[in-house]
C-alpha positions as CSV (number, residue, x, y, z in Angstrom):
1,X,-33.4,61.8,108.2
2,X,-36.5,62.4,106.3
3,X,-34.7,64.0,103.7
4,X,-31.7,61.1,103.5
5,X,-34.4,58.8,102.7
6,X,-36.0,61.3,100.1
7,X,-32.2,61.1,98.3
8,X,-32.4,57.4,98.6
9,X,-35.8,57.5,97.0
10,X,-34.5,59.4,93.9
11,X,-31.1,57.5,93.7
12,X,-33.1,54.5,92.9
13,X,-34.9,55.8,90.1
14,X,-30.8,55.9,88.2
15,X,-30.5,52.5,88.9
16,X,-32.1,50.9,86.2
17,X,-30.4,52.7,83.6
18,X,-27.0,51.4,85.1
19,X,-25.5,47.8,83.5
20,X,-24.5,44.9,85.4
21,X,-21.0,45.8,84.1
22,X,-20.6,49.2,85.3
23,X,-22.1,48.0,88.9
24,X,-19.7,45.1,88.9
25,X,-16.9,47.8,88.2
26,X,-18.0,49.3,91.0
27,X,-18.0,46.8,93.0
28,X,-14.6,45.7,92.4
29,X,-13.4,49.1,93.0
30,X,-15.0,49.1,96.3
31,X,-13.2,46.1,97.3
32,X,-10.0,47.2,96.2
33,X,-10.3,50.9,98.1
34,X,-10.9,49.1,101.0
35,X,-7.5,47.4,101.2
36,X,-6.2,50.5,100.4
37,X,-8.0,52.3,102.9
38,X,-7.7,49.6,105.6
39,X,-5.4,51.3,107.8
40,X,-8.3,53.9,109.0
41,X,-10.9,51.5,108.5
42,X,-9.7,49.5,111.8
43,X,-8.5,52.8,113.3
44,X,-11.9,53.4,113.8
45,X,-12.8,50.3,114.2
46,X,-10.5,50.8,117.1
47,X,-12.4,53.2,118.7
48,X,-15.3,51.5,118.4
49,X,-13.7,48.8,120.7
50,X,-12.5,50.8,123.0
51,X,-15.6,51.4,124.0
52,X,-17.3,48.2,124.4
53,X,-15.8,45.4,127.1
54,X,-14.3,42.4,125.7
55,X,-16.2,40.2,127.5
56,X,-19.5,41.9,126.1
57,X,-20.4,38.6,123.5
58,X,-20.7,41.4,120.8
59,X,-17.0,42.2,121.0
60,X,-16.1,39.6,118.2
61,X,-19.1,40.5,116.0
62,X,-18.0,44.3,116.3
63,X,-14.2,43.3,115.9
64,X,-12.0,44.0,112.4
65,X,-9.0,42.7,111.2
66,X,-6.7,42.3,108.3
67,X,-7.7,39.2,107.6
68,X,-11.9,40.1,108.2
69,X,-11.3,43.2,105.8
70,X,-9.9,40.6,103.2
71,X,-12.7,38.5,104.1
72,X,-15.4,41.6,103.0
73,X,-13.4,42.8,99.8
74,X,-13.2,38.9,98.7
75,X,-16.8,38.1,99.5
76,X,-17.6,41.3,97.1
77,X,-15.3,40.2,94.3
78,X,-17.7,37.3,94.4
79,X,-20.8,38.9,94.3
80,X,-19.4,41.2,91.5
81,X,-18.5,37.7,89.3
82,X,-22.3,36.8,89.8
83,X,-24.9,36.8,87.3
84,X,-27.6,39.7,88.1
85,X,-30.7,38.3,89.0
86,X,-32.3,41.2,87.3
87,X,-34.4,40.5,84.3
88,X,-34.7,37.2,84.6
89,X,-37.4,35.6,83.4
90,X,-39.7,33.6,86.0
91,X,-42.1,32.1,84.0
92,X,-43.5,32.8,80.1
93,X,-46.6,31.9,78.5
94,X,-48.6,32.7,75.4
95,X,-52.0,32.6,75.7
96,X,-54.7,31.2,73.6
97,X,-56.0,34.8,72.0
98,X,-51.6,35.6,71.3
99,X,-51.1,37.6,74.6
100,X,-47.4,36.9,75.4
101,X,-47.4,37.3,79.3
102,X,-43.5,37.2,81.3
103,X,-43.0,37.0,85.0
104,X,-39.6,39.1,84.9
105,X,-37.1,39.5,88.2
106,X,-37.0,43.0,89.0
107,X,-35.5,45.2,92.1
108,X,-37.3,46.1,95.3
109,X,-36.3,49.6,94.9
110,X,-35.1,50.7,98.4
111,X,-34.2,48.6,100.9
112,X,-33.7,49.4,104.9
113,X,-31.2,47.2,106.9
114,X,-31.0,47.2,111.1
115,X,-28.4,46.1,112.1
116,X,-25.9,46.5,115.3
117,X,-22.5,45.5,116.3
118,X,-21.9,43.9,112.8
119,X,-19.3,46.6,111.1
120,X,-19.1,44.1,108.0
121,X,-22.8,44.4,107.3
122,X,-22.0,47.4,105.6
123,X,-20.2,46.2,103.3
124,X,-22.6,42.9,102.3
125,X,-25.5,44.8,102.3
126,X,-24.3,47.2,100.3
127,X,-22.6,44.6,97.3
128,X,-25.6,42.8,97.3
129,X,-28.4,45.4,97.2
130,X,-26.3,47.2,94.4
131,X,-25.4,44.0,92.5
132,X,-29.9,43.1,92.5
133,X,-30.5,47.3,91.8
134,X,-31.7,48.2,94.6
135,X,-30.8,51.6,96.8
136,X,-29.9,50.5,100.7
137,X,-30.8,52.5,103.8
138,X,-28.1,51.3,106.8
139,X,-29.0,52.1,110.0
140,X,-25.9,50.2,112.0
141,X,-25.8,50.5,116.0
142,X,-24.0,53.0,117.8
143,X,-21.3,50.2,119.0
144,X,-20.0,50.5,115.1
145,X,-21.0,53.9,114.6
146,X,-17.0,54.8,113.6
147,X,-16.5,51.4,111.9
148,X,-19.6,52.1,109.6
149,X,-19.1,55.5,108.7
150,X,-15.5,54.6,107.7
151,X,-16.5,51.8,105.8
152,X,-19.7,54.1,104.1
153,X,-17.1,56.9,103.5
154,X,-15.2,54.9,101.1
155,X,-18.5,53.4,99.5
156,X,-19.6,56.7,98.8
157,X,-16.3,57.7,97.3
158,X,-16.0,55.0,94.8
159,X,-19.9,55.8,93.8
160,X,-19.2,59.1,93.1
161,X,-15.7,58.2,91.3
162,X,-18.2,56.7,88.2
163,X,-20.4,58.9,88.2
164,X,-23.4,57.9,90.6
165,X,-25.6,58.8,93.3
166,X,-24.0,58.5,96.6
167,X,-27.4,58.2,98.1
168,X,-27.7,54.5,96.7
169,X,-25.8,53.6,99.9
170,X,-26.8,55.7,102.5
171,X,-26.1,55.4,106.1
172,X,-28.2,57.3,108.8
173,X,-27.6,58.2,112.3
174,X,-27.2,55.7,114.7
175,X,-30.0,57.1,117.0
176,X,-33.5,55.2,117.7
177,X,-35.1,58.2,115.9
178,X,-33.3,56.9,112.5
179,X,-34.9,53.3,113.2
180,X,-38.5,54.8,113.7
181,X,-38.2,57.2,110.4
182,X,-37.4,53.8,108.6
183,X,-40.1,51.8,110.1
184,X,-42.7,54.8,108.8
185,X,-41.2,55.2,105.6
186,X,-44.2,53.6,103.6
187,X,-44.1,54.5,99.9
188,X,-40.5,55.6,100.5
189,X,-39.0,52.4,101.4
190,X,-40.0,49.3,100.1
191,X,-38.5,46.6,102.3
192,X,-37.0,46.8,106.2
193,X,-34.3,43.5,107.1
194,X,-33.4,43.5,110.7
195,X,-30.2,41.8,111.7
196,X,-29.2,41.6,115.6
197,X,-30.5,40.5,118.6
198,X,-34.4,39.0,119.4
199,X,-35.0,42.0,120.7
200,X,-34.4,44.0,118.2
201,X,-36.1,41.8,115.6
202,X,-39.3,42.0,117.6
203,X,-39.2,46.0,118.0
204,X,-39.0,46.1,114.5
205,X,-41.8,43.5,113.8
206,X,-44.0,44.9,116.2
207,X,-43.5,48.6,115.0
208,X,-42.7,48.8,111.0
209,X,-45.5,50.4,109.1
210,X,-43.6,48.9,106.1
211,X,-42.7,45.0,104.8
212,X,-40.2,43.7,106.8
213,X,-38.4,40.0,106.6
214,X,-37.5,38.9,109.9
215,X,-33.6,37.4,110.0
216,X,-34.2,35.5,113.5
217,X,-31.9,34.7,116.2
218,X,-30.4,31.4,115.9
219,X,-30.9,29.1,118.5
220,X,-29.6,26.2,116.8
221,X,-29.5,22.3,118.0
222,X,-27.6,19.2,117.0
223,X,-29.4,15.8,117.7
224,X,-26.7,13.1,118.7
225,X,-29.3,9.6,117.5
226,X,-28.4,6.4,118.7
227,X,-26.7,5.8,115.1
228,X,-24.2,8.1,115.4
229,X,-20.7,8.3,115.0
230,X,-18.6,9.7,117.6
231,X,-16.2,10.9,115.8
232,X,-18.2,13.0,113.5
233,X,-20.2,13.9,116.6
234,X,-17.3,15.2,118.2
235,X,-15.6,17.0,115.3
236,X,-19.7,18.3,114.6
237,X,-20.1,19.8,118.2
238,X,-17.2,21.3,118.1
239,X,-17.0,23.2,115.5
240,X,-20.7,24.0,115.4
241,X,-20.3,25.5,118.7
242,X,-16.7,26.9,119.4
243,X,-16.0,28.0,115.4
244,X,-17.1,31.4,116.6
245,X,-19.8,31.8,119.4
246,X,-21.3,34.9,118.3
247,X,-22.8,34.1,115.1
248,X,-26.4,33.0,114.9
249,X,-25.3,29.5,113.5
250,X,-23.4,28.6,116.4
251,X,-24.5,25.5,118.6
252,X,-26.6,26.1,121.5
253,X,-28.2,22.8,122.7
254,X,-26.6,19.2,122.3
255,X,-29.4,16.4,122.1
256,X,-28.4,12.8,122.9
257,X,-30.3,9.9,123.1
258,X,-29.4,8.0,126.1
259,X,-28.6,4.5,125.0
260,X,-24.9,7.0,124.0
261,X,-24.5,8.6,127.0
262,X,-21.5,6.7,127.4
263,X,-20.3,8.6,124.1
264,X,-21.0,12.0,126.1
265,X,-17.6,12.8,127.1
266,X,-15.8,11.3,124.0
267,X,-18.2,13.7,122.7
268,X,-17.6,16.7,124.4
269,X,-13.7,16.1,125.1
270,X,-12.7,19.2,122.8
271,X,-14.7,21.5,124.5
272,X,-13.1,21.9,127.3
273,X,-10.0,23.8,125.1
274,X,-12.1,26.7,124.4
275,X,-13.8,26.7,128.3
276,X,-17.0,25.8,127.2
277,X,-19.9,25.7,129.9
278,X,-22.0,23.3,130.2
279,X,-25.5,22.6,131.4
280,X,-26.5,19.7,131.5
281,X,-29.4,17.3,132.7
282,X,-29.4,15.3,134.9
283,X,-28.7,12.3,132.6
284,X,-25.9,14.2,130.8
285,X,-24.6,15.3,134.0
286,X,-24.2,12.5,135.5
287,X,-22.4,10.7,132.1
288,X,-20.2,13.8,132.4
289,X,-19.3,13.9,136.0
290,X,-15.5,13.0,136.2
291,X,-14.6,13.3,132.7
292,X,-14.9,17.3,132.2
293,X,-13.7,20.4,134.6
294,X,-16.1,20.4,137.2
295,X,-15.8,24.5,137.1
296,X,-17.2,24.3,133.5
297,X,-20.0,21.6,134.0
298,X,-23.3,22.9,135.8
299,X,-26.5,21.3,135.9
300,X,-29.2,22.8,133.5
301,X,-32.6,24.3,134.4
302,X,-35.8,25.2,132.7
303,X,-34.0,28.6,131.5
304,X,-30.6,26.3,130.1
305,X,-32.7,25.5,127.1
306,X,-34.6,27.7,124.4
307,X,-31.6,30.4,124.4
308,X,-29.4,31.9,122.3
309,X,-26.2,31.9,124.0
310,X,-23.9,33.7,121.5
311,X,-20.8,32.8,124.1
312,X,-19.1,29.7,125.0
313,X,-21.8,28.0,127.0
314,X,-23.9,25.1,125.8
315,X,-26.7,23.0,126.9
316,X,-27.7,19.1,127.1
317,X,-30.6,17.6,127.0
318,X,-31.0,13.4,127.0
319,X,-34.0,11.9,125.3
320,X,-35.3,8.3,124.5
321,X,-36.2,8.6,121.0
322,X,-36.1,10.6,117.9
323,X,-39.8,12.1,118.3
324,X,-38.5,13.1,121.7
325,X,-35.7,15.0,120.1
326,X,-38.3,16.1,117.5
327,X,-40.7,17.2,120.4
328,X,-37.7,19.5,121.9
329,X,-36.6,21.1,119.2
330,X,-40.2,21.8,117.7
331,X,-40.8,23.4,121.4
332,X,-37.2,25.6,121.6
333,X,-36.4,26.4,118.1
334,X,-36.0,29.6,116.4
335,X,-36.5,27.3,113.0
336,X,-32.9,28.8,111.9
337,X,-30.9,25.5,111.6
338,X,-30.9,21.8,113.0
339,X,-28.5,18.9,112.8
340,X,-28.6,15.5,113.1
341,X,-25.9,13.3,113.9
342,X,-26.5,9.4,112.9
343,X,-25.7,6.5,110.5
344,X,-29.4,5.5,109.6
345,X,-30.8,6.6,106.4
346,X,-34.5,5.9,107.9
347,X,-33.5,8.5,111.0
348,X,-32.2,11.2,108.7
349,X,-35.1,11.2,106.4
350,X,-37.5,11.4,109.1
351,X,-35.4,14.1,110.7
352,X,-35.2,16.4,107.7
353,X,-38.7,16.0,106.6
354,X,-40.3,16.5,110.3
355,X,-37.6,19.3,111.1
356,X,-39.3,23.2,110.9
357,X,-36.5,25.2,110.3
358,X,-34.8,27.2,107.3
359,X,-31.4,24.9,106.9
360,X,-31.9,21.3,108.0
361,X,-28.3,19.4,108.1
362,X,-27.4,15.6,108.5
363,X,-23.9,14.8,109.9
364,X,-23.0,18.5,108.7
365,X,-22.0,21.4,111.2
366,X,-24.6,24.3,111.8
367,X,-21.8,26.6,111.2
368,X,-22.1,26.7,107.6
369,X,-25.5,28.5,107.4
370,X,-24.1,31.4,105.5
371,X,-24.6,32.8,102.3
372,X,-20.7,32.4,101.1
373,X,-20.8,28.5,102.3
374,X,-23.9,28.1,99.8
375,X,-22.1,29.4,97.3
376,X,-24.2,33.1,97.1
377,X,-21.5,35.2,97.6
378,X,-22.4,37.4,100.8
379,X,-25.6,36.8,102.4
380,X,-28.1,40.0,104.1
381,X,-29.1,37.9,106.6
382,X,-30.7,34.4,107.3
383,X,-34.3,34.6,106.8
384,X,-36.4,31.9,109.9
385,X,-40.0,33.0,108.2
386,X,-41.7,31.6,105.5
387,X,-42.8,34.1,102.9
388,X,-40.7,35.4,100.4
389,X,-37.8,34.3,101.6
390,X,-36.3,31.4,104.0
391,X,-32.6,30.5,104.9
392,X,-29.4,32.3,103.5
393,X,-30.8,35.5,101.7
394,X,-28.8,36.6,98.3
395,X,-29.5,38.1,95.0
396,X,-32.4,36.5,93.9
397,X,-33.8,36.8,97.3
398,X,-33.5,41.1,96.7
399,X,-35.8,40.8,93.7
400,X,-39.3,40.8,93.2
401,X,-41.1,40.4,90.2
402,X,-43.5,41.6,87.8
403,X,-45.9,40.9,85.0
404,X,-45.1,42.2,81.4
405,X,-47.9,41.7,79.3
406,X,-47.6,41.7,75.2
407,X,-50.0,41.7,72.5
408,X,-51.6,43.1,69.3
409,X,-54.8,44.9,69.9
410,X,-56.4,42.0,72.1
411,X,-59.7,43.3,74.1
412,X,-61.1,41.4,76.7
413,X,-64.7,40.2,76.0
C-alpha cells in the first residue's frame, strides 16, 4: 500500500505538464469505454449484490444499472466541458515599490477518498480530481470491492491509452489497513474526503494524521410554517423523502407548526405509496390517526428524531412557532440541508439567515443538494464544515492556491 501511494506521489508530479485538453480527452474517452464496457461493469456489480441483502439500506447505494452507468459517463462529459479551475487568478495587486503579487488556483496534489457502498464514486472522484490536476487515492468498501475494480480497470486503461500514469487514479485494497496507511500518509497525501456513514466520518476525523474535509451525514429537515402551501408541501415531502431514501439529502424529520395540523394528512397522503413509516408526536399522531395505515404510523420517541434514517421511515415533530422549529433543528441537525415550506417573505428570510447548515432551501426539495443540480458537473461529496469548503464540493473546491510574487530587484528595507 505504502508503495501504491509512493506511485501516486510521483504520478502527480506529470500532471502539471498535462493540458486541460488532453485531460478532457481523457475524460471523454473514459466515459465512452464505460458504455462499452458496461456489460462486465454490472457483472460485477452483480456479485457485489449478491452478497449484500436487499433490505440492507445500502443495497440501492451499491446498486448499477444501465441507466446509473449513463448517469456516470454523462455526469463526466460534463465535467470534461467545464472550464479548469486551474490557474485562475484569485486576486492581483501591484504594490506601491512595483511588486506584482497573484493569488493563482492551483491543485492539491493527491487526494485520498473513503468511501463505501457507493460504486459510482469512482467514477466522480476520479473526473473531478483529474479535471482540477490532482492524483486520487480510492479506498471504496468491500461491499463494491468487484464494482470498483471494474470500474478502476477501465480508468486505468484509457490512462494508459494517452500516454499517462495509471497511478493518477489509484485504487487500494478494500481492507481497514488501506484506510490507516491513508490516514498516516502525511507529506504523501495532501488531502483525505470521507464519504459514508457517521461512523466512518468520525473514525476518520478522530484518526487522520493528515487534512481531511468532513462530508457529513445528512440528517436533513423540512419546516411546514403556518404560511404554507399544501400543495407544495405535499409535492416537497415527497419527493424530498421518497426520491431515493439512501442518499444523504433525503428527508428525515417533517416539522409542522400546529395551527396546520389539519393539513397533516393532505400532507402526507403520498407517502403511504412508497410504505413510508412514520413517527410521529403526539400532536402529529393524533392529526394522523384515521387518515394513514395504522401499520405504517407509530408514535415517535426521544430516539425518532436526530437520525439519519437512509430508509423509508420519517419523523414528525409539531411546534408553536418558528424559533421553535429553529430551536429543533439547531439541536438535531447535521447542518447538511434545511427547508422551509411557507408563503411569508418575513418567515423565509428569518429562516435562511438563522438556519446553520451548508444548503438552506425555501419551498425547494432537499433532494437537490447535489453537485450536478447546482450545475457543477459531479460533486466529491457535500461538505457540513466550515473551512475550505461547505455544501456541494466541485472543481474549484479541489484547488488550493498560491502566491506568485513578481518584481525587478526590489529588497525589503
Amino acid at each position: 500500500m505504502m508503495e501504491q501511494i509512493k506511485q501516486a506521489v510521483a504520478a502527480s508530479q506529470t500532471l502539471p505538464g498535462c493540458s486541460d485538453g488532453q485531460i478532457g480527452r481523457v475524460l471523454t474517452d473514459t466515459a465512452d469505454a464505460l458504455m462499452e464496457k458496461q456489460t462486465g461493469v454490472l457483472e460485477a456489480n452483480a456479485k457485489d449484490l449478491a452478497r449484500m441483502r436487499p433490505d440492507n439500506p445500502k443495497y440501492d447505494r451499491l446498486k448499477l444499472t444501465e441507466q446509473r452507468l449513463e448517469g456516470m459517463a454523462g455526469d463526466m462529459r460534463q465535467v470534461a466541458a467545464l472550464p479548469s479551475p486551474v490557474g485562475k487568478i484569485l486576486y492581483e495587486a501591484i504594490r506601491p515599490n512595483g511588486m506584482r503579487i497573484r493569488k493563482v488556483a492551483v491543485p492539491f496534489g493527491v487526494i485520498g477518498i473513503i468511501y463505501e457502498a457507493r460504486p459510482n464514486v469512482t467514477f466522480d472522484v476520479f473526473s473531478l480530481c483529474l479535471k482540477a490536476g490532482n492524483v486520487c487515492l480510492l479506498k471504496g468498501g468491500s461491499d463494491a470491492n468487484d464494482s470498483n475494480l471494474a470500474l478502476a480497470g477501465i480508468i486505468r486503461e484509457v490512462l494508459e491509452s494517452h500516454g499517462m500514469d495509471p497511478a493518477i487514479c489509484t485504487l487500494l485494497p478494500p481492507g481497514r489497513e488501506a484506510t490507516t496507511a491513508l490516514l498516516q500518509a502525511v507529506g504523501s497525501v495532501d488531502l483525505v474526503i470521507p464519504r459514508g456513514s457517521g461512523a466512518l466520518i468520525r473514525h476518520v476525523r478522530d484518526n487522520a494524521l493528515v487534512p481531511v474535509i468532513e462530508t457529513g451525514a445528512g440528517i436533513c429537515h423540512t419546516y411546514f410554517d403556518r404560511a404554507g402551501d399544501r400543495e407544495k408541501g405535499r409535492d416537497i415531502v415527497t419527493n424530498a423523502k421518497t426520491r431515493r431514501v439512501s442518499v444523504c439529502n433525503a428527508l428525515d424529520c417533517l416539522i409542522i407548526h400546529q395551527d396546520r395540523l389539519e393539513d397533516l394528512p393532505f400532507i402526507c397522503s403520498k407517502l403511504s405509496d412508497s410504505q413510508v413509516v412514520i413517527y410521529a408526536d403526539e400532536p402529529a399522531l393524533g392529526a394522523l390517526s384515521g387518515h394513514y395505515p395504522p401499520a405504517l404510523l407509530q408514535p415517535a420517541t426521544a430516539e425518532s428524531f436526530g437520525i439519519e434514517f437512509l430508509d423509508y421511515k420519517m419523523s414528525i415533530r409539531t411546534v408553536a412557532s418558528l424559533n421553535e422549529a429553529l430551536e429543533h433543528i439547531a439541536r438535531y441537525s447535521s447542518k447538511h440541508s434545511e427547508s422551509i415550506v411557507s408563503e411569508s417573505p418575513e418567515a423565509i428570510r428569518f429562516f435562511e439567515r438563522q438556519v446553520d447548515a451548508a444548503c438552506v432551501y425555501a419551498n425547494v426539495s432537499t433532494a437537490f443538494t447535489d453537485g450536478a443540480q447546482f450545475g457543477f458537473g459531479a460533486e466529491i461529496g457535500i461538505s457540513t464544515q466550515k473551512l475550505h469548503a461547505r455544501g456541494p464540493m466541485a472543481l474549484p473546491e479541489l484547488t488550493t492556491y498560491k502566491y506568485i510574487i513578481e518584481g525587478d530587484g526590489q529588497v525589503r528595507n
